[in-house]
N, C-alpha and C positions, 0 to 999 in steps of 0.2 A: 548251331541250332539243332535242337535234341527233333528224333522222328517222332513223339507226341506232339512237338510245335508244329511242324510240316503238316503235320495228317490235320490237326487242328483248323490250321488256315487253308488247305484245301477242301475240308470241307466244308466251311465258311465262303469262299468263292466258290464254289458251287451252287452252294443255296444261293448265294445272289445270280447268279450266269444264271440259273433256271429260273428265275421270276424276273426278271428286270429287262427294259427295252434295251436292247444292245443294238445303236446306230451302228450304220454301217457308213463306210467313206463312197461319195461318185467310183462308182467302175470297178467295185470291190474284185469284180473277178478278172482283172485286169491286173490286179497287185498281188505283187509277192509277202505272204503272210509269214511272222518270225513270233513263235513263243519259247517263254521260260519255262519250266515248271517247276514243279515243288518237289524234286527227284534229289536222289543226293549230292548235287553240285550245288542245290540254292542255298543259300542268300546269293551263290558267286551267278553272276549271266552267263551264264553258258544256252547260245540258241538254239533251238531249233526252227530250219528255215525251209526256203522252198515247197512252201505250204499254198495252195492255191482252191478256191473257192467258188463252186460253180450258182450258188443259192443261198439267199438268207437262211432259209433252213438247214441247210449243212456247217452254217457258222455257227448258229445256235446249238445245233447237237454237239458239234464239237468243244465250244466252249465252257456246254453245260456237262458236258462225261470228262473231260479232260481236267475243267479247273485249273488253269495255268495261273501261274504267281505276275505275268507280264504278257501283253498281247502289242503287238507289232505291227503293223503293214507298210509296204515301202510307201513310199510318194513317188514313183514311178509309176508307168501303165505298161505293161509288157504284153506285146503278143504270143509270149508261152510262159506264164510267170513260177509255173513250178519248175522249169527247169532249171538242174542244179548248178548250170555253170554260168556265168554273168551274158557269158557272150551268146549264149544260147536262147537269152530271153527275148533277145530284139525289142530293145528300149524303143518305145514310141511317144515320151514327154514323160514330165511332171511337173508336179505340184510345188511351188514354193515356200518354203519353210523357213519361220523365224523361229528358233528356237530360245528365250529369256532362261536361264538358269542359273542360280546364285551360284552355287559350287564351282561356276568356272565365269561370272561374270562379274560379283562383287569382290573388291578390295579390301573395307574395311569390315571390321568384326560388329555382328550384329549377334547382341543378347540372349533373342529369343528366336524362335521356329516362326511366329509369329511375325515380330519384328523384321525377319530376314524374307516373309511373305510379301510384307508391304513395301520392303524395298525391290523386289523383283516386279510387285505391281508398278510400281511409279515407272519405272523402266519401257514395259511394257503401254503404258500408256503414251511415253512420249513416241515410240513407234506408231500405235494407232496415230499419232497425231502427223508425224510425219506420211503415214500411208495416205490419210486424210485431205489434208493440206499439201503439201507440196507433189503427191503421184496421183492427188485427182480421184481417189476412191472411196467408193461408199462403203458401207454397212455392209451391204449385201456380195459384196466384191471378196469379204475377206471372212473366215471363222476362227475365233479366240477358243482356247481350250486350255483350262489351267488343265496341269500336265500330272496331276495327284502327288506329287514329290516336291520340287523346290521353285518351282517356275511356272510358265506357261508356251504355249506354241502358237502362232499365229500359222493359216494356211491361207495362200494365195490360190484359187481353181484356175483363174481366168484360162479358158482356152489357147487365147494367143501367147498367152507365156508360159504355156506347157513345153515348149520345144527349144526356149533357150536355153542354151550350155551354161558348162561352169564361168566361161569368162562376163559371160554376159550378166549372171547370175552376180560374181563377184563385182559388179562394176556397180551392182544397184547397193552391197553391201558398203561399198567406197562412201556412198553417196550418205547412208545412214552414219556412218559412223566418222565422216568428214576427213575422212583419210585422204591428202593430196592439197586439202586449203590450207595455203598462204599467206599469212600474218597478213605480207608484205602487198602483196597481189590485192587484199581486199581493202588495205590503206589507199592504194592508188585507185581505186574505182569509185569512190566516192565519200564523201564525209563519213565521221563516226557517228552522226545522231538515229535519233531511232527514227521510222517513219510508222507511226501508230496506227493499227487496224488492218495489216497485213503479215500474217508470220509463213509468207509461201515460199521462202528460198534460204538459202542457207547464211545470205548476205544480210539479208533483215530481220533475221532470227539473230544473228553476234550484234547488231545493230540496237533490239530491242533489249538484250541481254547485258550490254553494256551500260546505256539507258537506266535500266533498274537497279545495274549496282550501283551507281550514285547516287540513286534519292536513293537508296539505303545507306551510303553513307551521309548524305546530308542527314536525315533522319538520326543520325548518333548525337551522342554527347561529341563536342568539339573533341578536345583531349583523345576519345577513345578514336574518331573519326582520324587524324592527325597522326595516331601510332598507327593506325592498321595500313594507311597511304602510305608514309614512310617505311613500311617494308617490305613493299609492293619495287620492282627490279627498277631502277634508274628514276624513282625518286627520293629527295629526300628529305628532311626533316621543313626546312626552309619553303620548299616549294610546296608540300603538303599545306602545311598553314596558310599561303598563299591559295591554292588548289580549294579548302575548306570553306575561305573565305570569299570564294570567287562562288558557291554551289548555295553558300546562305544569303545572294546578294539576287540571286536569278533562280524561278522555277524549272528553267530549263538546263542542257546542261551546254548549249550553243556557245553563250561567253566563255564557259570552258577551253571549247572548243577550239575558237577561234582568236582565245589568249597566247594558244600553243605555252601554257604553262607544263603540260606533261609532254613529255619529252618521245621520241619513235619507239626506240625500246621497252619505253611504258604499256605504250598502245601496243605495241605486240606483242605485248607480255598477257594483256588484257584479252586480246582477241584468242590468243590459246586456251586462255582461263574459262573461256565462253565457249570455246570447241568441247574442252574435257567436260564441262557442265552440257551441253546439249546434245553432245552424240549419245547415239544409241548402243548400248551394251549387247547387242548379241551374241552368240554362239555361230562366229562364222564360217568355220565350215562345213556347218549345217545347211546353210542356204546354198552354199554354192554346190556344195551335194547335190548330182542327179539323179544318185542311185540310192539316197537315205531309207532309212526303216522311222519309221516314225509313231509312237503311242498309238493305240486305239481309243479315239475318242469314244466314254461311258466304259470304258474297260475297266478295271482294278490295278491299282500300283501295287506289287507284291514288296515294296519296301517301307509302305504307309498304310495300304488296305482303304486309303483313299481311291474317292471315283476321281477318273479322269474324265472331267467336268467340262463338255459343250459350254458356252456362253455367248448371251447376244450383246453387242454392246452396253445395254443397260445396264444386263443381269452383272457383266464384269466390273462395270462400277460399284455395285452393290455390293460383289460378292466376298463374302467370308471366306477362306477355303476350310478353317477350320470347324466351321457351322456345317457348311453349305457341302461341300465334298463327302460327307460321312453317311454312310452309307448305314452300318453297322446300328443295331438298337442299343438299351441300358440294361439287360437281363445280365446277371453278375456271372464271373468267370473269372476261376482260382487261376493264378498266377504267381510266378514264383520270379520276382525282381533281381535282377542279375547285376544292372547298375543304376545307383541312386540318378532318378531324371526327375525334373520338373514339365509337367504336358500341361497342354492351353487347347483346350476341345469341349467344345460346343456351350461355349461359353464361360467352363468353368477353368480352374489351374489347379492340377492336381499333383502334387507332392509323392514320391513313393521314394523309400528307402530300402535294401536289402532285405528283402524279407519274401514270406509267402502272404501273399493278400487278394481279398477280392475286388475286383476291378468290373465298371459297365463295360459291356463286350466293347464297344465301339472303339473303348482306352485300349483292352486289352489286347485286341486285334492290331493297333496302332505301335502298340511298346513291343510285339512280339514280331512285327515283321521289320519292326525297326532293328532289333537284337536285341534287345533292351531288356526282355522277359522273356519266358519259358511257360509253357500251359503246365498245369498242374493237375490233374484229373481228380477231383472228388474223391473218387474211389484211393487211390493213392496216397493223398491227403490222410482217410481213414486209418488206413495201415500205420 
């Protein structure tokens, strides 16, 4: 990235740092503050840290004369959080952290920026639901922050679980991501059927899950219902038909059941099928981190120019990031395209090929902290 691009977006994040509410997290001057800036190592991170904050007012100044490309703060509470060596800050708790982020949470290849949004949203929801349901939490217990780049953050405050450790931290990520259950373990505990109108434990959550994949397969055409059984681990062609015939004869799937037409290793073939579908994809060692740095919620991502966007439960339902995140207005700004991308922002999909072109800042700001483009100055252009 050329120094017209850098000076560009720093002072674009300036102008926003100076007008804009910049929340602050509980205890802010309690935490150890980490920026980037737009110095000659960015796009790469390189921090600066051991940054500490006596006043709203001194974050503000700082954020608004400096214009950093990334702002920071741990999810610790230290009673001396500028000091620079770890063991000097005298760790007194933190904060729990989910961190959702496709770049290290998804498998498969998704399309678009877009596309790869909603599938990090889905994610991130069945967390809220497990925070919800099975650990007894409300709304108010927990705050969502889509993270401006590929994900979102979930932060846990609760005071009482300010002060557990890594193991303890780990044992809650065990439980989201079902690491430790036993095909076998949960055959013997009670039948496979589902028990409807309660999804609070991990047992009637594979219960409910397995339940649904069968009236979706009864719901197939026979034939297609009949090959997808038969390639499913320890059944086969014979007993599918059988199996097919048993699920269009009953609404339920109990005579299944209790035909013992599918076989042990079917069912626990099935009960892992229902793990890999219901666990939660986090970034685990973010949570078990006691000492993490973590976004600043309303800050600017220097690799999108996206806001890192507070959300209430509602709002995260509703929300866009590519609407809703963008900060930036449509006043045009020459740019000079470095590689052909296709962008999906604020509603619309914009096409650009190698060239010098004019772009709404909001794009331009988005393609040039992505890498993607180069600012062009007018003046320049004329020459």
């Amino acid at each position: 990235m050329n120094s017209e691009t850098k000076a560009f977006l720093q002072r674009k994040f300036g102008d926003y740092y100076r007008e804009a509410s910049v929340g602050l997290p509980p205890q802010f001057n309690k935490r150890e503050w980490a920026f980037v800036l737009f110095d000659s190592s960015y796009p790469k991170l390189v921090m600066r840290r051991h940054k500490a904050f006596g006043s709203q007012k001194e974050v503000r100044a700082y954020l608004g004369a400096v214009a950093p490309a990334h702002v920071y703060h741990s999810t610790a509470y230290y009673a001396y959080p500028s000091a620079t060596r770890m063991q000097d800050k005298k760790w007194e708790g933190a904060d729990i952290i989910f961190d959702l982020d496709a770049d290290k949470l998804l498998t498969k290849s998704v399309p678009s920026y877009a596309g790869l949004l909603q599938e990090v949203k889905d994610e991130t929801t069945k967390l809220l639901d497990f925070l919800m349901n099975d650990f007894g939490l409300d709304e108010k217990d927990f705050s969502i922050v889509f993270s401006g780049g590929r994900g979102y953050h979930v932060h846990l405050r609760e005071k009482k679980l300010a002060t557990l450790g890594s193991h303890e931290r780990r044992e809650v990520v065990n439980y989201l991501t079902g690491t430790g259950l036993e095909a076998e373990y949960l055959l013997k505990r009670s039948s496979t059927t589902a028990m409807h109108g309660d999804t609070s434990c991990w047992e009637i959550r594979i219960k409910t899950w397995i339940d649904e994949y069968f009236k979706r397969i009864r719901g197939l055409d026979a034939k297609i219902a009949i090959n997808e059984l038969a390639s499913a681990k320890a059944i086969g062609k014979r007993r599918a038909k059988e199996i097919v015939g048993t699920l269009s004869q009953d609404a339920s799937i109990q005579p299944l059941v209790e035909s013992k037409l599918i076989p042990l290793n079917a069912w626990k073939s099935l009960i892992r099928e229902a793990i890999s579908h219901l666990k939660v994809r986090i970034d685990v060692p973010v949570t078990a981190d006691i000492k993490r740095l973590i976004r600043l919620p309303t800050s600017l991502h220097g690799g999108s120019g996206l806001r890192v966007t507070p959300l209430t439960l509602d709002h995260f339902r509703r929300f866009v990031p590519l609407n809703d995140a963008v900060v930036f207005g449509d006043n045009s700004v020459s740019v000079r395209i470095l590689t052909p991308a296709t962008t999906e922002i604020m509603g619309e999909t914009i096409k650009v090929d190698q060239s010098t072109t004019e772009l709404p800042e909001h794009t331009a700001v988005y393609l040039m902290a992505r890498g993607l483009a180069e600012y062009e100055s007018r003046r320049l252009k004329s020459d």
